[in-house]
SEKE-794260 format. One record per residue (C-alpha): residue number from 0; chain; z, x, y. Coordinates in steps of 0.02 Angstrom, whole numbers. Layout:
BEGIN
NUM	A	Z	X	Y
...
This chain:
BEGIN
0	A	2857	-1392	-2105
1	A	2680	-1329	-2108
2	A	2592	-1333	-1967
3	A	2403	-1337	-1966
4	A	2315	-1179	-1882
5	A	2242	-1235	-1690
6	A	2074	-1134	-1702
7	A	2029	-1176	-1537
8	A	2196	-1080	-1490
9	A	2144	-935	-1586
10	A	1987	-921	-1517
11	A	2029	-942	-1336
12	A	2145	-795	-1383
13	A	2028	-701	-1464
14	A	1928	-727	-1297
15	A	2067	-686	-1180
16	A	2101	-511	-1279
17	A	1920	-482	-1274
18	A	1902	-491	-1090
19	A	2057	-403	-1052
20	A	1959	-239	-1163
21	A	1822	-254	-1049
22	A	1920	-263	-914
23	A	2035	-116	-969
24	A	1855	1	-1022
25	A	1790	-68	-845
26	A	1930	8	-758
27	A	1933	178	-865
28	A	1742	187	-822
29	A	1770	169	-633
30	A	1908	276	-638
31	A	1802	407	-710
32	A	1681	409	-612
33	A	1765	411	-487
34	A	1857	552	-531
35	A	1709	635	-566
36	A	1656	603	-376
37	A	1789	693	-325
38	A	1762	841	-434
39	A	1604	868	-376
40	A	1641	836	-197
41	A	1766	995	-223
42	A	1640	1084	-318
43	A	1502	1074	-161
44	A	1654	1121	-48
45	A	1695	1275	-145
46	A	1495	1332	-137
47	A	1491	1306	-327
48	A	1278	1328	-358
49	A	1283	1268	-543
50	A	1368	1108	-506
51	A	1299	1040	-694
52	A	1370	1185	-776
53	A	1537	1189	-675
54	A	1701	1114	-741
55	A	1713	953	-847
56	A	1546	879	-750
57	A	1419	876	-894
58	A	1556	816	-1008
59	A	1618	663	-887
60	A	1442	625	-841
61	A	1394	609	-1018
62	A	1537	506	-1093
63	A	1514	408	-929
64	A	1343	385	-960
65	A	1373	325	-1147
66	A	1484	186	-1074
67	A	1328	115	-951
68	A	1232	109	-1143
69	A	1366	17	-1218
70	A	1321	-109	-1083
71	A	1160	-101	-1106
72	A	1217	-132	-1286
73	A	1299	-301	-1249
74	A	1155	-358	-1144
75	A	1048	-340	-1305
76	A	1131	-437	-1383
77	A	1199	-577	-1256
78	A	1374	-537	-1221
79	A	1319	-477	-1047
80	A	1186	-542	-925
81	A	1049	-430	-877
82	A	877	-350	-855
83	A	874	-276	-1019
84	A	706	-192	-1006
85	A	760	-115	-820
86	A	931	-59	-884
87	A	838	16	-1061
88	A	716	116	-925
89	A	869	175	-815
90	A	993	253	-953
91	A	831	307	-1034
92	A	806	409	-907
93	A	966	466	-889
94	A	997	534	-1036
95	A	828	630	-1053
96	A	875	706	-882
97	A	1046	750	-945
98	A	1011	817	-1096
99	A	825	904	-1051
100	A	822	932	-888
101	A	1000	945	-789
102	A	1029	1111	-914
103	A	881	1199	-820
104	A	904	1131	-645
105	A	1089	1137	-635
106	A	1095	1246	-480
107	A	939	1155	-368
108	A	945	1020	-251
109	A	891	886	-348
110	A	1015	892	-485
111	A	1157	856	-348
112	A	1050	717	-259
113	A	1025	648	-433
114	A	1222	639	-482
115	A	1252	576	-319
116	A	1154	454	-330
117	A	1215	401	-520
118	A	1390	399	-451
119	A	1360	315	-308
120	A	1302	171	-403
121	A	1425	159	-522
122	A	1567	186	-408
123	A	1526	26	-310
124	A	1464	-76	-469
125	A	1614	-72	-566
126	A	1737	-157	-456
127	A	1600	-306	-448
128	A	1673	-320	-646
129	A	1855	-290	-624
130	A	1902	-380	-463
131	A	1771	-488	-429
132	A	1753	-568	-260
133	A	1627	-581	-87
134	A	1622	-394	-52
135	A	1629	-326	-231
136	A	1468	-411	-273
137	A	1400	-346	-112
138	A	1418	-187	-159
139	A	1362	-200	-319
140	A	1182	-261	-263
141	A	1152	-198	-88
142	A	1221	-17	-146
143	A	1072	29	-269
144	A	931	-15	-161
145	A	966	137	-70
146	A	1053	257	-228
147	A	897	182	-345
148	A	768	271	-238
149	A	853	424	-208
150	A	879	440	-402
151	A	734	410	-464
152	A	633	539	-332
153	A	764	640	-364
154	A	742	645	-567
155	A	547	665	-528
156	A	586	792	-428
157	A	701	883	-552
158	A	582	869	-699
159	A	438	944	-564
160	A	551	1093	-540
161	A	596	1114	-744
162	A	408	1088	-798
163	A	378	1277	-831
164	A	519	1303	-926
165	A	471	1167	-1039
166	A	421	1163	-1231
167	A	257	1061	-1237
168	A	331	901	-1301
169	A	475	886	-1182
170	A	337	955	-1033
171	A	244	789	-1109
172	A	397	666	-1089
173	A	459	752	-942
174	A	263	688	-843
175	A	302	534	-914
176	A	461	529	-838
177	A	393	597	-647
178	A	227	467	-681
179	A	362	317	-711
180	A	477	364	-594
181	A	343	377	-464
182	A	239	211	-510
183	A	361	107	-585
184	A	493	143	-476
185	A	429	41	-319
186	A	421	-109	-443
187	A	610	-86	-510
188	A	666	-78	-325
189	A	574	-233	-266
190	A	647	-329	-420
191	A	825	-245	-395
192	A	804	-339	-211
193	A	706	-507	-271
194	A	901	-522	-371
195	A	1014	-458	-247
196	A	928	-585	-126
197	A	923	-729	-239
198	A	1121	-685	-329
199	A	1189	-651	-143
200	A	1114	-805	-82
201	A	1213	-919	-205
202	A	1066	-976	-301
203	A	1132	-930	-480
204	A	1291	-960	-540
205	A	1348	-903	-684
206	A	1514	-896	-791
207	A	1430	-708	-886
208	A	1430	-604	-752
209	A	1267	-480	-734
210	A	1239	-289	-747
């Protein structure tokens, strides 16, 4: 006998598979980074200078970093809750330091503050997504109001130090990128805090949870 297709059925499935993906690329994600904290970790202890240009760093941190846009992605588009314009600015910035300015600055300071401060923050945000619970979302909003500082003077920093190396355009961008980092950064941090106060707190609830 024929039985009649239940699309609620099929679309709670479809919702079910759809969430375990997430959780599945969540995991991957934290697992790579990670792993990528460890590699580093052994790279500093081995007195590696070019810690950019060492190993499978660059690589990871750029695959790693095109999984943060995907997010950024979904929040565009309302699968994911968000500060779209703050997240745009962040993996903005990332990538222009990746792809301009960590090839030039790969063996100073403020490339390894930078990466530790981009791993630090992912490291602790992920499990927020994958487990869930009191001290998961803890971490994932107390952590970057100390990482969110050190990054962002630490990518001014960075693009202070590759300036004269620069082709006039990317010199142009890479002001741009010290001026925002330096001005707007202060105003990112106090709204990172205005959320982790109010989200902490209990005041929003929400079934979508928030990058």
């Amino acid at each position: 006998e024929y039985q009649p297709i239940d699309r609620q059925e099929i679309v709670l499935h479809s919702s079910r598979v759809e969430s375990m993906f997430w959780t599945a690329l969540n995991f991957g994600a934290w697992a790579g980074w990670s792993g990528l904290a460890l590699h580093v970790l052994a790279l500093s202890r081995q007195g590696v200078s070019d810690v950019w240009g060492s190993g499978y760093v660059a690589p990871a941190t750029r695959i790693l970093e095109g999984l943060c846009c995907l997010e950024v992605g979904r929040i565009a588009v309302g699968s994911l809750k968000g500060n779209l314009m703050l997240g745009l600015g962040i993996h903005y910035a990332r990538c222009y330091v990746m792809q301009v300015i960590f090839p030039l600055t790969g063996n100073h300071l403020a490339c390894q503050l930078v990466l530790l401060a981009w791993i630090l923050t992912e490291v602790t945000r992920y499990p927020y997504y994958i487990f869930g619970g009191k001290l998961a979302s803890q971490l994932r909003y107390l952590t970057p109001l100390l990482t969110f500082p050190l990054g962002a003077g630490a990518e001014a920093w960075a693009c202070t130090v590759a300036l004269p190396s620069l082709s006039a355009p990317l010199k142009a961008l890479a002001m741009l990128q010290i001026f925002v980092n330096i001005v707007g950064g202060p105003y990112a941090w106090y709204t990172m805090m205005k959320r982790a106060k109010r989200d902490l707190s209990g005041e929003k609830k929400s079934s979508k949870k928030e990058k």
